[in-house]
C-alpha positions as CSV (number, residue, x, y, z in Angstrom):
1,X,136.1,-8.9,90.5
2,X,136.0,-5.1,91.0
3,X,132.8,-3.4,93.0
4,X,131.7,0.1,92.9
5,X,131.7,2.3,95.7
6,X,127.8,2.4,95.7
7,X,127.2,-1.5,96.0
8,X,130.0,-1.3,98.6
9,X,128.1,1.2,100.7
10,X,125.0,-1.0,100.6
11,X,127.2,-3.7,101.9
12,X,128.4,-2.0,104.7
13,X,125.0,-0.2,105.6
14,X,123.2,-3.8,105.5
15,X,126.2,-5.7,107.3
16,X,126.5,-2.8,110.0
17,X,122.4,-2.3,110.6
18,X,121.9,-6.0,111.6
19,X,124.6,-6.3,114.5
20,X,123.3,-3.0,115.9
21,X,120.3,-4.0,116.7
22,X,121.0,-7.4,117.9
23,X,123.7,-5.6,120.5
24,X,121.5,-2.8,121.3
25,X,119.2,-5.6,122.8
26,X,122.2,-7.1,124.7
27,X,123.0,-3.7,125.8
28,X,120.1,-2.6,127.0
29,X,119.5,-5.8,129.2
30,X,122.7,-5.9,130.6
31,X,122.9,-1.9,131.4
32,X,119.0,-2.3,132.7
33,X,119.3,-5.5,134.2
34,X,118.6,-4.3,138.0
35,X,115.4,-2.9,136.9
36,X,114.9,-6.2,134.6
37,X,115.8,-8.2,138.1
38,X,113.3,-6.1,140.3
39,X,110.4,-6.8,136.9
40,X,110.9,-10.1,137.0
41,X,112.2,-11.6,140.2
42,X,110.8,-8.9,143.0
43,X,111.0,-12.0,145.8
44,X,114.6,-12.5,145.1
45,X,117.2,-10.9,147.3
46,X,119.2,-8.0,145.2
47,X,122.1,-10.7,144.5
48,X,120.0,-13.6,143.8
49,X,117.9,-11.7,141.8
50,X,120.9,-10.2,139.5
51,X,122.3,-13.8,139.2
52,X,118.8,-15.1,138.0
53,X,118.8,-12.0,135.1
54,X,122.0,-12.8,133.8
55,X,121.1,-16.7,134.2
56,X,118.8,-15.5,131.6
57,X,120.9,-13.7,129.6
58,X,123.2,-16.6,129.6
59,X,120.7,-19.4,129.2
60,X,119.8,-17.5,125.3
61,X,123.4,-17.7,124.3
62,X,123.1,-21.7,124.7
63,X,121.2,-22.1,121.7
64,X,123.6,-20.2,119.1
65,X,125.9,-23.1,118.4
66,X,122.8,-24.6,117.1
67,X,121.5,-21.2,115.5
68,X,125.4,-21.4,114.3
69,X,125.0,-24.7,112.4
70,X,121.6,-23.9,111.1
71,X,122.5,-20.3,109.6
72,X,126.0,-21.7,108.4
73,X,124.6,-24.1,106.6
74,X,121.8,-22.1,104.8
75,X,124.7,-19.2,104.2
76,X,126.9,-21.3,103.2
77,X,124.7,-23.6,100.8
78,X,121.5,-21.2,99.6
79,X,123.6,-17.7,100.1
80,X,125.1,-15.2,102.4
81,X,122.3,-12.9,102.0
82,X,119.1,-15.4,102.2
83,X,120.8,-16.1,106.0
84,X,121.1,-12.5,107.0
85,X,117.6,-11.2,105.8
86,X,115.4,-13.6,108.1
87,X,117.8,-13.9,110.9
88,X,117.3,-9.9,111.3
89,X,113.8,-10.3,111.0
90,X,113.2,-13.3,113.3
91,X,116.0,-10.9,116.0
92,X,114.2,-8.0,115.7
93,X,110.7,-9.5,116.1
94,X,111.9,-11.2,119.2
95,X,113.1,-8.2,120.6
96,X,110.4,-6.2,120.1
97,X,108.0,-9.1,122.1
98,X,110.0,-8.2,125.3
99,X,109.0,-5.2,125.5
100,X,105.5,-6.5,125.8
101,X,106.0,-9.1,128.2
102,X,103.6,-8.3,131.5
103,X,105.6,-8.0,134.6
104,X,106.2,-10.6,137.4
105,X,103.3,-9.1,139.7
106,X,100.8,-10.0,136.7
107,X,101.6,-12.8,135.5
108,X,103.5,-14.4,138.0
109,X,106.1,-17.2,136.9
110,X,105.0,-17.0,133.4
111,X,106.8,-13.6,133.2
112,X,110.4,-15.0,133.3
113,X,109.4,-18.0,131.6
114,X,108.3,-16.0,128.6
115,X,111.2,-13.5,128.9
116,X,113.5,-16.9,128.8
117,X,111.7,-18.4,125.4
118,X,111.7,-15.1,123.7
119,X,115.3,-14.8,125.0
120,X,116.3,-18.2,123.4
121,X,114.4,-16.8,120.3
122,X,116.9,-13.8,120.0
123,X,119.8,-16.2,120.7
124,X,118.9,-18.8,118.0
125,X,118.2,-15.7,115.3
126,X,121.1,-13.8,116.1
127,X,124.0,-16.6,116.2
128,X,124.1,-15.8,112.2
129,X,124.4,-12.3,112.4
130,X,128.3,-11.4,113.5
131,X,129.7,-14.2,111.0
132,X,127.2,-13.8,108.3
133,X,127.5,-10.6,108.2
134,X,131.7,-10.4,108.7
135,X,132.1,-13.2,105.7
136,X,129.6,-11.1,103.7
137,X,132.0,-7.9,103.9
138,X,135.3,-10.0,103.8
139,X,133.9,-11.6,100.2
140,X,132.9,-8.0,99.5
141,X,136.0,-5.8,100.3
142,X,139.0,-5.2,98.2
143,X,141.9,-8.0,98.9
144,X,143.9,-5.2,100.7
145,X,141.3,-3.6,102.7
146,X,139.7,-6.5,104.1
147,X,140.7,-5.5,107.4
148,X,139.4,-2.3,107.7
149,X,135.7,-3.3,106.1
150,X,135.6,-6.2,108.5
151,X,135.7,-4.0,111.1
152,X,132.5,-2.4,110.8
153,X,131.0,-5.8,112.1
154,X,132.5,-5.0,116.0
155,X,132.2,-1.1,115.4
156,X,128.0,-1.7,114.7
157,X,128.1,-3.9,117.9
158,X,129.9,-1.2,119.6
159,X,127.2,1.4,118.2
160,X,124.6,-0.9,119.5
161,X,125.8,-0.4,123.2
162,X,127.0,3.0,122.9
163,X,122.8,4.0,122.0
164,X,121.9,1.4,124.5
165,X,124.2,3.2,127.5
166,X,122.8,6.6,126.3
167,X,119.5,5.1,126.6
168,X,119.4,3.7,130.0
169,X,121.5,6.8,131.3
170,X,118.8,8.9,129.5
171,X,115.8,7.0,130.9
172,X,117.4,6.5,134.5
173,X,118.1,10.1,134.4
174,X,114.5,11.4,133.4
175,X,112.1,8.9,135.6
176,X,111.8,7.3,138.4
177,X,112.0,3.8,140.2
178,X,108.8,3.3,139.9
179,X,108.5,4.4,136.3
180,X,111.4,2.6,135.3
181,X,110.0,-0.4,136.7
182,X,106.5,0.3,135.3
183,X,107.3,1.3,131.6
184,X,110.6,3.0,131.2
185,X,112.4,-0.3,131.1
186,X,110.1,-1.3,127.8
187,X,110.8,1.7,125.6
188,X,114.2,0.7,124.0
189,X,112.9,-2.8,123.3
190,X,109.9,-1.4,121.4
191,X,112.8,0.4,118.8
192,X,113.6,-3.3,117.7
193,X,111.0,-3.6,114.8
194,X,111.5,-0.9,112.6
195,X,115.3,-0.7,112.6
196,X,114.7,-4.4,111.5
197,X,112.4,-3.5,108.8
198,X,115.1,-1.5,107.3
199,X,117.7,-3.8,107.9
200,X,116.1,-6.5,106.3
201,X,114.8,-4.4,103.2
202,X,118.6,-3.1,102.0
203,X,119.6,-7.1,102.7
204,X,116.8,-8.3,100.6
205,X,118.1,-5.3,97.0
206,X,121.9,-6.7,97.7
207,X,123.3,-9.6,95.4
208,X,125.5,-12.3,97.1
209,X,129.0,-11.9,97.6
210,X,131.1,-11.9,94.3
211,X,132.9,-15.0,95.7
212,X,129.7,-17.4,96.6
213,X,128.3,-16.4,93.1
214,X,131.6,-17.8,91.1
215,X,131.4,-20.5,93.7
216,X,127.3,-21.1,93.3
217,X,127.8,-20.7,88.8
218,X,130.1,-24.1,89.1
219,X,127.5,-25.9,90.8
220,X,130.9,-26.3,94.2
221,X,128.8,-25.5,96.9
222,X,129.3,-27.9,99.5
223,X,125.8,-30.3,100.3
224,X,126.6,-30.4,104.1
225,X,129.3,-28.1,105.1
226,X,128.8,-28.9,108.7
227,X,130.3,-32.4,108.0
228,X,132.7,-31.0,105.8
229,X,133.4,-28.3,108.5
230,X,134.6,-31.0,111.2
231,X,135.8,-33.2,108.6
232,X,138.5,-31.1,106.7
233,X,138.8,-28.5,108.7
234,X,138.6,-29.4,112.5
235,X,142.1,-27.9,113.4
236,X,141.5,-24.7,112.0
237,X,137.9,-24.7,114.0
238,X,139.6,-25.7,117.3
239,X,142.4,-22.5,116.5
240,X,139.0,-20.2,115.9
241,X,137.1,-21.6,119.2
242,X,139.8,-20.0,121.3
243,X,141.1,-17.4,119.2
244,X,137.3,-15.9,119.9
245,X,137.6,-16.8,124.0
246,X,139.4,-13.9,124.5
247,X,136.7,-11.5,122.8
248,X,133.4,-13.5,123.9
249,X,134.7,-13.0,127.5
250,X,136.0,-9.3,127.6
251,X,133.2,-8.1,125.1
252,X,130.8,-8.9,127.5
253,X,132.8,-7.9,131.0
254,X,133.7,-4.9,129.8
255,X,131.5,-3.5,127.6
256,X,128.3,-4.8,128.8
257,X,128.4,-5.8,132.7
258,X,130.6,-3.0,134.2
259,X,127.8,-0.6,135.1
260,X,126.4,-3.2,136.7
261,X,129.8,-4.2,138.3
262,X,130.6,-0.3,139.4
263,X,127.1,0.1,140.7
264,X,126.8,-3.1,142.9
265,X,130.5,-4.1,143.5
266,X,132.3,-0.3,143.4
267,X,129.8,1.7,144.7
268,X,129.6,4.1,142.2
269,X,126.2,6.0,141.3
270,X,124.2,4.6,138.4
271,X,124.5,8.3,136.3
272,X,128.4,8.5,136.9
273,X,128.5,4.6,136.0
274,X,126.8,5.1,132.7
275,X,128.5,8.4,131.7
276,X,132.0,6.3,132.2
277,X,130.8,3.2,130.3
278,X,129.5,5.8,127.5
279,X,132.3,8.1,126.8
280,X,134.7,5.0,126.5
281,X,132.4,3.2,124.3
282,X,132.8,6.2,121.7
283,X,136.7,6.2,121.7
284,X,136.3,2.1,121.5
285,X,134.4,2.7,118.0
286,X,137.1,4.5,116.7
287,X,139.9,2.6,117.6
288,X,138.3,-0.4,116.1
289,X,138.9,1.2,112.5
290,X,142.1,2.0,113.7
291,X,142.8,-1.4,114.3
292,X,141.5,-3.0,111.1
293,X,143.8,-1.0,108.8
294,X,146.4,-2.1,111.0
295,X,145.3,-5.8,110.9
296,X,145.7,-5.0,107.0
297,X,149.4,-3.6,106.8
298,X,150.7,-5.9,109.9
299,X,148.8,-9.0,110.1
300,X,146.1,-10.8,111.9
301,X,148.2,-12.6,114.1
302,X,150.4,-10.0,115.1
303,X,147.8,-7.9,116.6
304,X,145.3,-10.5,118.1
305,X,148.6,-11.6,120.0
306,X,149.4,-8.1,121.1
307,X,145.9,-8.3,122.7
308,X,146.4,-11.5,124.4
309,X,149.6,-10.0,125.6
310,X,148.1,-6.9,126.7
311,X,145.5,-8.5,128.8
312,X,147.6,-10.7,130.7
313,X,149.5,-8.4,131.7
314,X,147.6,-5.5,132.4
315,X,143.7,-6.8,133.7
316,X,144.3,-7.4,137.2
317,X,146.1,-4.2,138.0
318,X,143.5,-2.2,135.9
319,X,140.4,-3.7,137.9
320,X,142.4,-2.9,141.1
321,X,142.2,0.7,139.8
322,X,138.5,0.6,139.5
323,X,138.3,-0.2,142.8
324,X,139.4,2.6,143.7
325,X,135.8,4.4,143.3
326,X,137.5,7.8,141.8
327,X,135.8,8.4,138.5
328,X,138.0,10.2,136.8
329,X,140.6,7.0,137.5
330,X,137.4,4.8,136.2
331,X,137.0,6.7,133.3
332,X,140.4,6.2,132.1
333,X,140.7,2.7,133.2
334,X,137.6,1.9,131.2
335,X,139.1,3.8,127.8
336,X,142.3,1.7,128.2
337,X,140.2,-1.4,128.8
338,X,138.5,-0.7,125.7
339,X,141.4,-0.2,123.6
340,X,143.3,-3.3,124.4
341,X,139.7,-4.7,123.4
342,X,139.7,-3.1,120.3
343,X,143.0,-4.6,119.2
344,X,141.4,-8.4,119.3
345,X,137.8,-6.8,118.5
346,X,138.5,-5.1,115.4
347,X,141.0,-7.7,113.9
348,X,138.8,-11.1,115.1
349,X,135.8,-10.6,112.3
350,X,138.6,-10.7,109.2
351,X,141.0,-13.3,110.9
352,X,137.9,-15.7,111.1
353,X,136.7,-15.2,107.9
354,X,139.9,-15.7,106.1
355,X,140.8,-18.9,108.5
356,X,138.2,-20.9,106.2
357,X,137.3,-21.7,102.5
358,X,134.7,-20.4,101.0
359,X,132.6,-23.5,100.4
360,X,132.2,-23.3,104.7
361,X,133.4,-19.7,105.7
362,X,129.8,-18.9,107.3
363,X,129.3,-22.5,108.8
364,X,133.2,-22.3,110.6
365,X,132.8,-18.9,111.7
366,X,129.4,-19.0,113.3
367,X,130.4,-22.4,114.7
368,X,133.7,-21.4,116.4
369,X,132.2,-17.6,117.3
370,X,128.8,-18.8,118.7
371,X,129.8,-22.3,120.6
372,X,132.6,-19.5,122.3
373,X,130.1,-17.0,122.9
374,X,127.5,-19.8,124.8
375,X,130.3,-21.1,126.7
376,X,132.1,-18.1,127.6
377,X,130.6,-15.0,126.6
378,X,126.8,-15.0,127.1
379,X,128.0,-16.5,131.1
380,X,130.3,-14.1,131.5
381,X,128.1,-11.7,133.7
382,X,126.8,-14.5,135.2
383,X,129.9,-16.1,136.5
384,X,131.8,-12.6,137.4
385,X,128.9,-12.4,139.7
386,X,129.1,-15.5,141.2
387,X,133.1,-15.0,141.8
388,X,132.7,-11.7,142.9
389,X,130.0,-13.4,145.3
390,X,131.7,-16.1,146.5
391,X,135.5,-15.1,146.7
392,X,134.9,-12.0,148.2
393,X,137.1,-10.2,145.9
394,X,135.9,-7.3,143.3
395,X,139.3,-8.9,141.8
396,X,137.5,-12.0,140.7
397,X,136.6,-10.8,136.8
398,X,139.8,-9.6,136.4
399,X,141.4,-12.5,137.1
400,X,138.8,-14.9,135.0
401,X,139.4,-12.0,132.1
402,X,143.4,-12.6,132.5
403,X,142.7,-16.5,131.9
404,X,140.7,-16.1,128.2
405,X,143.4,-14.2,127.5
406,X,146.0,-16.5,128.2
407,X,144.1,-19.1,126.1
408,X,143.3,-16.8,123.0
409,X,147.5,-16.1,122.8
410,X,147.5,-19.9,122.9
411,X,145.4,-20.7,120.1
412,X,146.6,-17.5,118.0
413,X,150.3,-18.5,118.3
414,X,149.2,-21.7,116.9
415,X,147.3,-20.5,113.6
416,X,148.5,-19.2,110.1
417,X,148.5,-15.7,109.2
418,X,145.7,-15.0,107.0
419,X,145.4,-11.5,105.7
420,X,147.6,-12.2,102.7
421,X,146.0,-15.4,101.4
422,X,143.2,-15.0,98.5
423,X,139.3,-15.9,99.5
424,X,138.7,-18.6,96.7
């Protein structure tokens, strides 16, 4: 069935708005997250402290595999769009309630132990977002172009950071220390609520996806999809788990925790580490379109492998170039990084979404995506800290970065090509 342009546009507006914000959130945290450390864990040595923050950061992504079976089944059994309009409003309410958390020197232990429960919140809320909203454009898009509209699931994540990097470099740039710690930190959290108003109003005037309404009018929805899901489709679920490893891990290394990793473990000033993590953020968001149309003329194995490929070869040596503290070098090593990213990034979203039937696209997608994420992608930080910490090496990410890859060319190799088969 054939959709005008102007329905498409309202897909694509209400698909892109809802990842934004949940990845502005995540940007924000991890680019502010020594002034999040000093807020909310002042008696903690610098290291200790940082470990603790993105303890909490990783502690939230534990609860998506849950949030993934929950929204799966509601997308998959009540509608794409019922799913995406409360888990955007339940996100961006939970956001917003960080920013009014009282600091550690208030409150005392009750500050991190409210940052954690609203933190778990956000995780629960958004593990429907990045498949919802990829199976929603996927069902949408023509058959040929599925590719390229997928990808503007990674691109709004990418947009999410890039405004999250300008913000922290804007707000590090304009106060101070003490300001940062007292308010500054607060004022991108606060921007939560109305962008998720306005997500949540275009979800809410959209129809379901062309495909779940053919699907819903014969009464074939499936009553548990979850059971279906392991039952009929457990290979393909296992192939999605680590097709995602390679994304959950580098999304969040590279695009999230490197300021953090060129301030503390490069030396490199906050301002210059920002600048580099920005500009390359921008030429990430438009090789991601780049890389959907190719996805659509070459295949979705093809390129995810190429990725794998590129990684294994290529990490280590590229972090050893970081080390060197020239930024220039940084810069470019960061661009590169990006782009090899891009290649699994922008072709993941479609790949997933075509791997399973229609009757439990949402539910296998926000199952595989989310249980890699916990496992692998919310602990990334986390655990690149603790390597870098205990090995000694500023090496250490690379090398755990090299590994996903290694299993994502695994997994890929092992799967069906997708872009050519029809949805239904």
């Amino acid at each position: 069935m054939a959709v005008d342009s102007k329905t498409l546009r309202k897909v694509v507006a209400a698909s892109f708005i809802g990842n934004f914000v949940e990845w502005f959130d995540y940007a924000v945290y991890g680019y502010l997250a020594i002034t999040i450390t000093a807020v909310f864990f002042p008696d903690s040595d610098p290291t200790t402290g940082l470990m603790l923050t993105f303890a909490l950061f990783a502690v939230s992504f534990f609860i998506r595999p849950l949030g993934g079976f929950v929204w799966g089944h509601i997308g998959d059994k009540i509608g794409r769009r019922e799913a995406l309009s409360w888990s955007i409003l339940i996100m961006s309410g939970a956001t917003f309630c960080i920013a009014l958390i009282p600091s550690y020197n208030t409150i005392g232990i009750w500050a991190p132990i409210l940052l954690l429960i609203i933190r778990v919140a956000q995780g629960f809320s958004a593990s429907g977002e990045y498949a919802g909203a990829a199976a929603f454009l996927v069902e949408y898009a023509p058959a040929n172009r599925r590719g390229l509209y997928a990808a503007v699931v990674p691109a709004s994540t990418a947009t999410g950071l890039l405004l999250g990097s300008l913000m922290a470099a804007l707000l590090t740039g304009l106060l101070d220390t003490e300001q940062m710690q007292s308010w500054g930190w607060r004022l991108p959290f606060l921007l939560a609520a109305p962008m998720g108003l306005i997500g949540r109003y275009i979800r809410t005037r959209l129809e379901d996806s062309p495909v779940f309404n053919a699907m819903a009018e014969e009464d074939s929805t499936d009553k548990t999809p979850v059971s279906s899901l392991f039952k009929n489709h457990w290979r393909q679920l296992i192939q999605a788990v680590g097709a995602v490893l390679l994304n959950a891990v580098g999304f969040y290394l590279i695009l999230s925790y490197m300021p953090t990793y060129l301030v503390k473990t490069v030396g490199l000033s906050e301002a210059s580490a920002y600048m580099a993590t920005t500009v390359a953020l921008g030429t990430y968001i438009g090789f991601i379109f780049v890389v959907g149309m190719l996805s659509d003329k070459f295949g979705r194995k093809r390129i995810l492998m190429t990725a794998s490929i590129l990684f294994v070869l290529l990490t280590v040596p590229l972090f050893m170039l970081l080390d060197t503290g020239n930024f220039f070098i940084i810069l470019l090593v960061q661009i590169l990084l990006g782009g090899m990213l891009s290649l699994n990034d922008g072709t993941l979203p479609s790949y997933l979404a075509e791997m399973f039937p229609t009757r439990v696209r949402y539910t296998g997608f926000a199952v595989s995506f989310n249980l890699s994420n916990a496992l692998f992608g919310g602990t990334a930080p986390f655990v690149a800290t603790v390597l870098i910490a205990s090995s000694g090496t500023p090496l250490a990410p690379g090398w755990y970065l090299m590994a996903a890859a290694v299993v994502s060319l695994v997994a890929v190799a092992c799967s069906v090509e997708t872009s050519k088969k029809p949805l239904a």
